[in-house]
C-alpha positions as CSV (number, residue, x, y, z in Angstrom):
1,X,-48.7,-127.1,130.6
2,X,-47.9,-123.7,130.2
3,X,-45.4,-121.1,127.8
4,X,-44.2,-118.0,128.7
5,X,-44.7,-115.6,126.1
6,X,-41.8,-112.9,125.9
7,X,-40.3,-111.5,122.7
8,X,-36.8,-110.5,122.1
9,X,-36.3,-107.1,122.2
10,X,-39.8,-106.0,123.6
11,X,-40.9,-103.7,125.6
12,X,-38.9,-104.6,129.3
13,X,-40.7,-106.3,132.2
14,X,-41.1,-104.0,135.5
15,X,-41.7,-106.9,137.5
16,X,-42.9,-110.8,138.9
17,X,-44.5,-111.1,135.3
18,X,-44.6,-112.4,131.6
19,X,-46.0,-110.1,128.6
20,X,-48.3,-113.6,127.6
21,X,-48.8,-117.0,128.6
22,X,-50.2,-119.8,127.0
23,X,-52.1,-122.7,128.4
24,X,-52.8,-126.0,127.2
25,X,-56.6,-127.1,128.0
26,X,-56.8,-130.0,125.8
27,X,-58.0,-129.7,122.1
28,X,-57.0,-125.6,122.3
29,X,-54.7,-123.4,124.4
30,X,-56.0,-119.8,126.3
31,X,-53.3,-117.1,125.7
32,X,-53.3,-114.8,128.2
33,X,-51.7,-111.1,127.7
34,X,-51.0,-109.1,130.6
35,X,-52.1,-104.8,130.5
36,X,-49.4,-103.7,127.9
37,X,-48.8,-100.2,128.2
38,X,-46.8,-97.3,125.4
39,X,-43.9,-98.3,126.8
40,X,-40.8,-99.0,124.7
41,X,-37.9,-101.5,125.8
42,X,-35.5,-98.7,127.0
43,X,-38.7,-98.1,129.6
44,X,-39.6,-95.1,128.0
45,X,-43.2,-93.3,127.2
46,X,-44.3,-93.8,123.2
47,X,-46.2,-90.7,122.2
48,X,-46.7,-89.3,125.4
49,X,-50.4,-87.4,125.6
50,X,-51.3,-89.4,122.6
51,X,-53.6,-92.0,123.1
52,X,-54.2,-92.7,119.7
53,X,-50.6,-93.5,118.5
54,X,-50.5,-94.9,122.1
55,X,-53.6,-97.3,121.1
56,X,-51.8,-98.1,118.4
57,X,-48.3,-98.8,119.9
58,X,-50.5,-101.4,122.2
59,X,-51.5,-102.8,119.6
60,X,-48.8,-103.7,117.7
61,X,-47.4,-105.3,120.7
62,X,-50.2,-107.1,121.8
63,X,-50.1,-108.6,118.0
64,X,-46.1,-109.7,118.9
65,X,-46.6,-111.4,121.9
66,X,-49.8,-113.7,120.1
67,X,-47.4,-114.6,117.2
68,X,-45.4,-115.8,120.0
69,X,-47.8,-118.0,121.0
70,X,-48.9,-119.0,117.2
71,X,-51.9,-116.4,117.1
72,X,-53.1,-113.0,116.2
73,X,-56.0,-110.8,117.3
74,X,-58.6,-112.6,115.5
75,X,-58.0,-115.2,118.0
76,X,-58.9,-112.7,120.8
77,X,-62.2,-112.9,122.8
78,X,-61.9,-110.8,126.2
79,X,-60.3,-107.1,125.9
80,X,-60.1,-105.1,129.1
81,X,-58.9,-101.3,128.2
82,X,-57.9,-99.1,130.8
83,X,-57.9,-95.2,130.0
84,X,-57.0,-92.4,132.2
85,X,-59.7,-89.9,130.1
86,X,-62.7,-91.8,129.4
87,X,-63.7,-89.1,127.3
88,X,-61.6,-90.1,124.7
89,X,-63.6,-92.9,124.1
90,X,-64.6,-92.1,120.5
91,X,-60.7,-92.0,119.5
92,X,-59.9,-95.3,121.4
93,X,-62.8,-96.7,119.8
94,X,-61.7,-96.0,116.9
95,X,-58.8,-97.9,117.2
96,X,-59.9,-100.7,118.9
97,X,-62.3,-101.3,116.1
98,X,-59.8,-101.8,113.1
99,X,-57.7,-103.9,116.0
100,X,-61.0,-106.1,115.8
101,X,-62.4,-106.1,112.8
102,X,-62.7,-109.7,112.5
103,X,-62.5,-111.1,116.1
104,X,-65.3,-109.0,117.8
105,X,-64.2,-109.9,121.4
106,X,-66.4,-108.8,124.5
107,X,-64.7,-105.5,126.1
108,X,-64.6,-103.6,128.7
109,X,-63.4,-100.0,129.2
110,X,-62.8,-98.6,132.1
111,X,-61.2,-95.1,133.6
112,X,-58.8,-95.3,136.0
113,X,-56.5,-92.5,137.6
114,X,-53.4,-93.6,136.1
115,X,-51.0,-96.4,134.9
116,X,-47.6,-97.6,136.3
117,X,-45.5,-95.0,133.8
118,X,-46.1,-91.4,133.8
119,X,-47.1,-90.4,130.0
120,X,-48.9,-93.8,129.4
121,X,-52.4,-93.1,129.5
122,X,-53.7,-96.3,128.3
123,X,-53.6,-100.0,129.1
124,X,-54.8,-102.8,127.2
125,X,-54.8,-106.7,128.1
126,X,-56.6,-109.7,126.3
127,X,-57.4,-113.3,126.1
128,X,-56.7,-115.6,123.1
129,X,-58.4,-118.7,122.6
130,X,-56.8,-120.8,119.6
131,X,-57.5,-124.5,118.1
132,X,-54.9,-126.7,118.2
């Protein structure tokens, strides 16, 4: 069984997609969170050339969508971060690391030459893994 995971008033969808989705695998359920970008729901750029508050803006979304699915970010154990300056690593790091202060998932961060909306200069997705 399966849940779609899409808050109200979030951040619109530009495609064939949900923002989460949680699975049932028994005795716990995997969220997954598709690449969330500094994209507000009128489809525009937050903080454009500001990957920080753009970081943070990811964030805060990704933390919406795991309520939705009855979780939070300590519950996450995968991150995948895409970044279209890699040399802003420290800064994103940064970041990251009061995101996952207590969860510690295994990461990856990769450069890329860009992301679906001009202005977004990051991307972020992870995976959830809660008890039922």
């Amino acid at each position: 069984m399966k849940k779609y995971l899409n808050p109200k008033n979030f951040t619109q969808i530009m495609g064939a997609y949900s923002h989460g989705i949680k699975v049932n695998i028994g005795n716990a359920e995997i969220i997954f969170v598709t690449g969330q970008i500094a994209m507000d729901k009128d489809g525009q750029a937050v903080a454009p050339d500001n990957i920080v508050k753009q970081a943070e803006f990811i964030f805060e979304n990704i933390q919406k969508i795991l309520q939705e699915g009855s979780a939070s970010l300590d519950d996450v154990v995968k991150a995948v971060i895409y970044v279209t300056d890699i040399t802003r690593f420290k800064d994103i790091s940064a970041v990251r690391n009061k995101y996952f202060s207590n969860s510690k998932p295994v990461s990856t961060l990769v450069e890329i030459n860009k992301t679906v909306k001009d202005g977004c200069d990051i991307e972020i997705e992870v995976i959830a893994i809660i008890n039922k």
